[in-house]
PLY file of the C-alpha trace (Angstrom):
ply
format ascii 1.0
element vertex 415
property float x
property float y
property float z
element edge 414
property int vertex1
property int vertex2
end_header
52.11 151.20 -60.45
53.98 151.52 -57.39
52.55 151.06 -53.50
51.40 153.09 -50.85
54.29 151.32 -48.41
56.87 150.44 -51.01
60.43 150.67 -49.50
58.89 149.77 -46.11
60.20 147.04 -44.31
57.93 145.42 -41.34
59.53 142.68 -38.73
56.27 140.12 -37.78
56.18 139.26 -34.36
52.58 138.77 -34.56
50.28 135.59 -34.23
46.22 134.96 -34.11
44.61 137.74 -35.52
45.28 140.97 -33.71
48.53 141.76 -35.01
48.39 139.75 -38.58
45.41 141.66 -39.18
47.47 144.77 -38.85
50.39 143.54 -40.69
48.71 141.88 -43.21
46.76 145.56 -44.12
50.12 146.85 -44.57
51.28 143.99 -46.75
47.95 145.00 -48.92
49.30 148.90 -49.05
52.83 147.49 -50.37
55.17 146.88 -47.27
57.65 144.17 -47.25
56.56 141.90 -44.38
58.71 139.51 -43.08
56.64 137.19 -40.83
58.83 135.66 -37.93
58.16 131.84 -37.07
59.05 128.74 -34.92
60.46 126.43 -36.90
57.97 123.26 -36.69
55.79 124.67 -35.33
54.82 128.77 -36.62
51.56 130.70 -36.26
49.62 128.47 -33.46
46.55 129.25 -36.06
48.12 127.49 -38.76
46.90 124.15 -37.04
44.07 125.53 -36.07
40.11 125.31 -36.88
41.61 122.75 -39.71
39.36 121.64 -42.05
42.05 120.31 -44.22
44.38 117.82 -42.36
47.88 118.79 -42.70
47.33 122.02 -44.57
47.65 125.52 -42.99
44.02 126.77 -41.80
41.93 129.35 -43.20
42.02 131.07 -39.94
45.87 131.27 -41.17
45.34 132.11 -44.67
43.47 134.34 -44.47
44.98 136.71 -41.97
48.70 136.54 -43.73
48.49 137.18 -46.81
51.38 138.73 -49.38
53.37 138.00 -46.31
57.06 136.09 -46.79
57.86 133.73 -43.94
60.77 132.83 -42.05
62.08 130.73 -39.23
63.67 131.91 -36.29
65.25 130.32 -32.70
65.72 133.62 -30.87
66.92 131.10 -28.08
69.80 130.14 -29.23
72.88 132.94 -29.84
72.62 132.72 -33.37
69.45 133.04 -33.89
69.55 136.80 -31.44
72.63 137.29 -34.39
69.93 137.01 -37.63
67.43 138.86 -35.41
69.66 141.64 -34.65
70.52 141.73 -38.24
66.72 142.30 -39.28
66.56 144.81 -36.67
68.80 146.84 -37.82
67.32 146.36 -41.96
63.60 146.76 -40.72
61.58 149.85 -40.12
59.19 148.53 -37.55
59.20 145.81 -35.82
55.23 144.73 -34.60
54.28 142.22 -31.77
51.17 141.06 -29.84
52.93 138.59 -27.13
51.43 138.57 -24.01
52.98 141.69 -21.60
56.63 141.66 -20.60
57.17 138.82 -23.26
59.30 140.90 -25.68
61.72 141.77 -22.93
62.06 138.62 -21.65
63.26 137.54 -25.24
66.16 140.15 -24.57
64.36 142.63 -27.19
63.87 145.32 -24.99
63.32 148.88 -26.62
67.05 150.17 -25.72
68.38 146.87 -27.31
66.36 147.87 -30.30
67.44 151.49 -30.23
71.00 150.41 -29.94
70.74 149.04 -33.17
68.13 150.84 -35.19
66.89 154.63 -33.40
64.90 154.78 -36.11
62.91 151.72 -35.68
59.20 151.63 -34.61
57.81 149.58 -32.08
54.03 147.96 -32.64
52.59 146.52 -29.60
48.91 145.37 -29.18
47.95 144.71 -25.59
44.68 143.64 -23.73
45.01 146.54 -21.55
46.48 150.15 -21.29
48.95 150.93 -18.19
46.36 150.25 -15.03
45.22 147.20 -12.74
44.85 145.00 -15.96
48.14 145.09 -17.61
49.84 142.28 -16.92
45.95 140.55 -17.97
46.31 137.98 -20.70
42.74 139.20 -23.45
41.19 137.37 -26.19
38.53 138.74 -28.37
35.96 138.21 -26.18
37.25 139.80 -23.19
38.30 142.56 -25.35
34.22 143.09 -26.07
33.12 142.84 -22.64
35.82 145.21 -21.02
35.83 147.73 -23.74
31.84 147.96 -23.17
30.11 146.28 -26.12
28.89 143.32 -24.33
27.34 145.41 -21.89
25.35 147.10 -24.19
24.58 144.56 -26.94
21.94 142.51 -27.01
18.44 142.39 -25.41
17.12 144.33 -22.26
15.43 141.19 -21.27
18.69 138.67 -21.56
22.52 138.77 -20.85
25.36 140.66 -22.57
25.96 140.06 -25.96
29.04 139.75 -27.69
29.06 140.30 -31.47
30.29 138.08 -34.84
32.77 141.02 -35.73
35.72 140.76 -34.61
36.01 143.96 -32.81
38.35 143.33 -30.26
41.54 141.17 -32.36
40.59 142.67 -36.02
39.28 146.37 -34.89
42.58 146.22 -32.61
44.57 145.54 -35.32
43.29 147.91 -37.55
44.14 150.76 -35.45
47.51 149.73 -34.35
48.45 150.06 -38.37
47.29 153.56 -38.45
49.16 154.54 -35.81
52.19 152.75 -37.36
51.54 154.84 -40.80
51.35 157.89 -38.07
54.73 156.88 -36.61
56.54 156.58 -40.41
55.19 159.83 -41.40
56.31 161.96 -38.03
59.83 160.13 -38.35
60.13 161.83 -41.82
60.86 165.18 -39.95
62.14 163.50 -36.69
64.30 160.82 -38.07
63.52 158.75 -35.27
61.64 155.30 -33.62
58.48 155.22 -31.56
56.77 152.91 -29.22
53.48 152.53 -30.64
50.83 151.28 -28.69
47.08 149.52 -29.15
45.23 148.36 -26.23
41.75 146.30 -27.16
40.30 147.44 -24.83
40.76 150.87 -25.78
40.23 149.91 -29.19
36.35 148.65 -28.87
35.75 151.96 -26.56
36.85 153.88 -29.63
34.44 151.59 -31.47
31.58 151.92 -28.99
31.64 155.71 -28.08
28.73 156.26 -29.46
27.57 154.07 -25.95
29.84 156.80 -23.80
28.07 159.75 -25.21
24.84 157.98 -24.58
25.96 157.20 -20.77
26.47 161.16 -20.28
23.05 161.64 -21.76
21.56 159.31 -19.41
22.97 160.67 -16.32
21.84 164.35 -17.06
18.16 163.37 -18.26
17.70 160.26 -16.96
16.34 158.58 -20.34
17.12 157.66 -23.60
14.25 158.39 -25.97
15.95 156.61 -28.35
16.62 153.65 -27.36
13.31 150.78 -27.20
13.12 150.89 -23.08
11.42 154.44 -23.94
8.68 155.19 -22.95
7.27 152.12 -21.04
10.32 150.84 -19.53
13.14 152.08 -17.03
16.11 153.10 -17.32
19.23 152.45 -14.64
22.39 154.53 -14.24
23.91 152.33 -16.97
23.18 152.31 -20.63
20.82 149.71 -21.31
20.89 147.05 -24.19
19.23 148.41 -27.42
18.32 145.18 -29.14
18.56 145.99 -32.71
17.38 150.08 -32.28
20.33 151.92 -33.40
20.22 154.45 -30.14
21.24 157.02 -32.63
18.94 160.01 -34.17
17.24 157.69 -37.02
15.38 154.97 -35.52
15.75 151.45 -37.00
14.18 148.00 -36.50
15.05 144.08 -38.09
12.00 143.54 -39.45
10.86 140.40 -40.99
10.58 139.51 -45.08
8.80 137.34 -47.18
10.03 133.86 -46.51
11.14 134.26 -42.85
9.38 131.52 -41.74
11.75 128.98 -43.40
15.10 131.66 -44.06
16.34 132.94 -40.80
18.08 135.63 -42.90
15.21 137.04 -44.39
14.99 140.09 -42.63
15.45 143.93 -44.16
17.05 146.41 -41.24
14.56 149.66 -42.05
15.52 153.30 -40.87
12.47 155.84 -40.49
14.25 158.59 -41.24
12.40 161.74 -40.51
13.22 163.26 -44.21
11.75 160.79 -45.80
8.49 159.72 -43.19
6.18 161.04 -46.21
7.80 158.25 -48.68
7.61 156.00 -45.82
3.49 156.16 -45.43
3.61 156.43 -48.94
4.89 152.83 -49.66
3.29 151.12 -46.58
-0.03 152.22 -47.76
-0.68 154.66 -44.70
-0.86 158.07 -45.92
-3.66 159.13 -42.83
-0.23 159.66 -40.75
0.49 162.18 -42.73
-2.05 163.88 -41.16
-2.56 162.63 -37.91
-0.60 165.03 -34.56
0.59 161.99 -32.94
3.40 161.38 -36.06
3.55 164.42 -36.96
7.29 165.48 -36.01
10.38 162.86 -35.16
9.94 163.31 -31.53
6.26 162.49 -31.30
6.92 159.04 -33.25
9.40 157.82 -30.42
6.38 157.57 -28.40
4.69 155.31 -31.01
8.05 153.54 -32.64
6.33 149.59 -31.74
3.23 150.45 -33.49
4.90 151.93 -36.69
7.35 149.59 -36.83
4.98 146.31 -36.92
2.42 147.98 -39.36
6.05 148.56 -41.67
6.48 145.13 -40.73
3.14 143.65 -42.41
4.97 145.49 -45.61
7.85 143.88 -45.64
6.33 140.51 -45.49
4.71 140.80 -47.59
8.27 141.42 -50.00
11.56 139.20 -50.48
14.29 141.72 -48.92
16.01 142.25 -52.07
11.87 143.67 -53.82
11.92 145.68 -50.47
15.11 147.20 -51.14
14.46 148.13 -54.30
11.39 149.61 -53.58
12.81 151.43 -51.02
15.89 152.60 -52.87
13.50 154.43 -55.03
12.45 156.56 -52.37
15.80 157.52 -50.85
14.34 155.47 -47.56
17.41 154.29 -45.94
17.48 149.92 -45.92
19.72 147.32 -45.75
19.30 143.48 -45.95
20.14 140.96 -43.64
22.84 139.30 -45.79
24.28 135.66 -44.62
27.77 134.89 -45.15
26.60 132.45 -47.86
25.23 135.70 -49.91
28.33 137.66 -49.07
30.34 135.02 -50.68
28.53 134.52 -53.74
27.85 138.76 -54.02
29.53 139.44 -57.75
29.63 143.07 -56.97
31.88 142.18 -53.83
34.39 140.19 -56.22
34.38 142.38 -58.51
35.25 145.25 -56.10
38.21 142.95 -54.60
36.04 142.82 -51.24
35.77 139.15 -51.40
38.75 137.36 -53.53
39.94 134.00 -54.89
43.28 132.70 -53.87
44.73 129.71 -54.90
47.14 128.29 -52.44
49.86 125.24 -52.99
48.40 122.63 -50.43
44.72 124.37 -49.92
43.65 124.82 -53.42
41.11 127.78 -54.04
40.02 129.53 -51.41
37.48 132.77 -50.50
39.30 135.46 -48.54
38.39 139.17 -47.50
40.97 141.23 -49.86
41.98 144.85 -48.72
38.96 147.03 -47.51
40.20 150.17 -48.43
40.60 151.34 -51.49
43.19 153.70 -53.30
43.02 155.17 -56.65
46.88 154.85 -57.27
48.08 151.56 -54.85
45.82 148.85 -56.21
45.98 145.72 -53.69
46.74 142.34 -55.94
46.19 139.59 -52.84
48.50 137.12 -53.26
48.27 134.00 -50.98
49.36 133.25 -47.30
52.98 132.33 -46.42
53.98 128.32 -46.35
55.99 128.01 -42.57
59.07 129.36 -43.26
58.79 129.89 -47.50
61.28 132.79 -48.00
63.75 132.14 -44.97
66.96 131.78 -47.78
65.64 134.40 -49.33
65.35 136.96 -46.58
68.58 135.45 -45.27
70.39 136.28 -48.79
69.01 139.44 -48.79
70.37 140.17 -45.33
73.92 139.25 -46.83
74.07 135.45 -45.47
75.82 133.72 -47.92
74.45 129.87 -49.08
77.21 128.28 -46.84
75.71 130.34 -43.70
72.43 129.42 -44.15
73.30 126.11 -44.33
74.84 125.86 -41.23
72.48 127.50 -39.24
69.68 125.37 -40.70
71.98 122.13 -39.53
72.68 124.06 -35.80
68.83 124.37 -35.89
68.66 128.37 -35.69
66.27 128.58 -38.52
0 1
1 2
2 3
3 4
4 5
5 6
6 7
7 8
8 9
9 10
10 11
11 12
12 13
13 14
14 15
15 16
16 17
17 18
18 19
19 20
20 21
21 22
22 23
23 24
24 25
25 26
26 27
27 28
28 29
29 30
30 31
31 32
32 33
33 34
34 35
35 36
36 37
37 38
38 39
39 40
40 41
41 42
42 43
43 44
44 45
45 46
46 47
47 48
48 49
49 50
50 51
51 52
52 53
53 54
54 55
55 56
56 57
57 58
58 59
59 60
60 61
61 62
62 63
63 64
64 65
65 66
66 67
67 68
68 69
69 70
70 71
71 72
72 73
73 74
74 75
75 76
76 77
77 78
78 79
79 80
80 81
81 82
82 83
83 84
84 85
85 86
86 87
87 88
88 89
89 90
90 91
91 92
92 93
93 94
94 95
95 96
96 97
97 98
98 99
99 100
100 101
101 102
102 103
103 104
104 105
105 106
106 107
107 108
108 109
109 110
110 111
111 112
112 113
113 114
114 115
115 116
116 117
117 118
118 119
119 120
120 121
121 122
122 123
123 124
124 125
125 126
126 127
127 128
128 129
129 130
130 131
131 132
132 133
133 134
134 135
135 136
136 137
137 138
138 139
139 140
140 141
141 142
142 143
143 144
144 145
145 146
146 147
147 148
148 149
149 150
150 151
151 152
152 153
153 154
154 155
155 156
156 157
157 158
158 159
159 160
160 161
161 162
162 163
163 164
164 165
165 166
166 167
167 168
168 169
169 170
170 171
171 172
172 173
173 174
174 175
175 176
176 177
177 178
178 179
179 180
180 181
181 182
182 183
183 184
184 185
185 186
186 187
187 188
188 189
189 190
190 191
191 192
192 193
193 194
194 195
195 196
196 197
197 198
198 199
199 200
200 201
201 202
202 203
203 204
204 205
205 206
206 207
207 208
208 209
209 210
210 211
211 212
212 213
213 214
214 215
215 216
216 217
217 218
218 219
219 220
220 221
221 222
222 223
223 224
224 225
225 226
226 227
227 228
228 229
229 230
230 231
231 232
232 233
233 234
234 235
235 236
236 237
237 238
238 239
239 240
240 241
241 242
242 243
243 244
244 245
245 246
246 247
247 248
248 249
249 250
250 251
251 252
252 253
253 254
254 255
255 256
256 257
257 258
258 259
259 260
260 261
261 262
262 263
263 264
264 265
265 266
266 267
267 268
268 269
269 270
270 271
271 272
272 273
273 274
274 275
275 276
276 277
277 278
278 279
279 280
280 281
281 282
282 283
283 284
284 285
285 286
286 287
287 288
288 289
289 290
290 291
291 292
292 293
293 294
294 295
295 296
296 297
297 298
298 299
299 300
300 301
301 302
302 303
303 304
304 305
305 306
306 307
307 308
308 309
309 310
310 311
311 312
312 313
313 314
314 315
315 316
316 317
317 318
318 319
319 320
320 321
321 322
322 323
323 324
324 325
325 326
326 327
327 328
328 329
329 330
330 331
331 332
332 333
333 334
334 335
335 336
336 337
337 338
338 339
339 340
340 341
341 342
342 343
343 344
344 345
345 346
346 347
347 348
348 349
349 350
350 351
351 352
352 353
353 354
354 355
355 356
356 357
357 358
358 359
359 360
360 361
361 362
362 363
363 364
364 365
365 366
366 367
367 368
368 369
369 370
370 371
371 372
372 373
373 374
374 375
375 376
376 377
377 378
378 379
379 380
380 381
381 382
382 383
383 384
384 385
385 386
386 387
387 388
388 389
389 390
390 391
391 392
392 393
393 394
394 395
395 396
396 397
397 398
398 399
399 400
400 401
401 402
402 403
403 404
404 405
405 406
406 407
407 408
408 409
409 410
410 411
411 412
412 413
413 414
């Protein structure tokens, strides 16, 4: 069965995890990626986080897979000749270097549109044009400036930054749809773009939710929603939720059987005001049914502690996997707190290709996330991580180098 991307040809400039997330999602859809490398040295994550001496990380592995790697000295003259060359063979050409670094390399976009007009250009930035440009982001940074960290976490402690990945992964998956946007326009166009993904931009996208709430809050002045209502105050920012959703169903963490020893037994519960009868129903408090001050959604966001603790003395009361399948039954929306230990041992993830096997030469077997989108006629097989500089002949060959050729430049250190 052929791939999404087949017959698409991506130059890696990328490194860390922004960019090799996005490259590596359209290695999964069928692209041929040709990761570009230091000789010696490669990905700076390679040596990284080791818990293997001497064996590429799995911060490495598991951001490159069914990837093909080559080395490159775009220093030296002949090394700007093979790069050239793979210019003009590629159809886009994706980098994450801090700003100005590309041009400094002498791969300015008019060099590239000398060669290839057709060619697109992937760049993920910390900023957008503005007083931060020239700003050198991480993950972190990405979280705090794109206005997570200002609204995560408690109303009673600092900003919070969050486990996912928002910032380098979230980054990175939006810099490969616009890439797929760029192929498809230059169908009718038949030429390049510059295609650009600032993180910061990237984790507003992912937090607008948090934008429309700041335009509620400055033409009402509250946020029912949100757990500060109605006891506490509200500033002319919007405040930290805790683990309320903000949103129109109200949701709590709420502890599980075992808690006291599991610090991931907790169930995330949604009171949902289509199913509030099924709710009393299970907790044993059918009198609300009746009772003016829950009768309607709006009326319960005054009360949301109290309900929420007497749901709470259910779920203790029940492991969070008997809770959600109690709850399931009655359509009452639920979710487990699930550690990555769970995740990893989840059959239905495996068998799904959410969570894969991969063996590797020097690593052995290994867990990885495989593709998390799915398509009915471009199955994604995951096939392992790159060794530094693997399929240099090969791409060489294919480039028309001939054995001789590639042995010299291997001897004048080029590749």
């Amino acid at each position: 069965m052929s791939k999404a991307l087949d017959g698409v040809r991506i130059l890696d400039f990328t490194h860390v995890q922004s960019g090799p997330t996005c490259t590596q999602l359209l290695a999964w859809f069928g692209a041929d990626v040709i990761k570009v490398e230091r000789a010696g040295e490669g990905d700076a994550t390679r040596g990284q986080l080791r818990d293997i001496p001497n064996v590429d990380s799995l911060y490495f592995t598991m951001l490159n897979h069914n990837k093909r790697s080559i080395t490159l000295n775009t220093k030296k003259p002949k090394g700007m000749e093979v790069l050239n060359r793979l210019i003009k063979e590629c159809d886009v050409l994706v980098e994450n270097f801090a700003p100005g670094a590309l041009d400094r390399m002498g791969i300015t976009w008019e060099h590239i549109q000398s060669i290839n007009p057709r060619m697109i250009v992937a760049s993920v930035k910390g900023f957008g044009p503005g007083p931060y440009e020239d700003c050198k982001v991480y993950e972190n940074v990405a979280q705090c400036a794109g206005g997570s960290a200002s609204t995560s976490g408690f109303d009673d402690g600092p900003p919070m930054v969050t486990g996912a990945q928002i910032g380098d992964s979230g980054t990175g998956l939006h810099l490969a749809l616009g890439i797929v946007a760029a192929l498809y326009q230059r169908n009718s166009t038949g030429r390049g773009q510059k295609v650009l993904a600032p993180m910061q931009d990237a984790v507003l996208n992912l937090c607008r939710v948090k934008l429309r709430d700041q335009q509620r809050l400055e033409r009402t002045h509250t946020l029912h929603e949100y757990p500060q209502y109605p006891d506490g105050k509200f500033g002319d920012a919007v405040p930290r939720a805790g683990n309320s959703s903000g949103g129109g169903q109200p949701g709590s963490i709420l502890k599980c059987k075992g808690w006291e020893t599991d610090p991931n037994a907790y169930i995330y519960f949604i009171t949902q005001g289509a199913v509030w009868p099924e709710v009393c129903k299970v907790i044993g408090q059918e009198d609300w049914l009746t009772d003016e001050a829950f009768a309607t959604p709006s009326a319960r966001l005054l009360h949301l502690k109290p309900i929420f603790a007497r749901i709470e003395q259910w779920t203790m009361t029940k492991t969070k996997f008997e809770a959600m399948e109690i709850l399931n039954q009655h359509d009452i929306p639920c979710g487990p707190i699930l550690s990555m230990k769970e995740i990893a041992e989840d059959a239905s993830l495996r068998a799904t290709g959410t969570i894969v096997e991969v063996d590797h030469p020097t690593r052995g077997k290994y867990l990885s996330v495989g593709n998390p989108i799915k398509m009915s006629d471009s199955p994604t097989e995951v096939t392992r991580a790159p060794l530094l500089g693997e399929h240099t002949e090969e791409v060489l060959g294919q480039l028309g180098f001939s054995a001789e050729q590639v042995a010299q430049l291997r001897a004048e250190s080029v590749i």
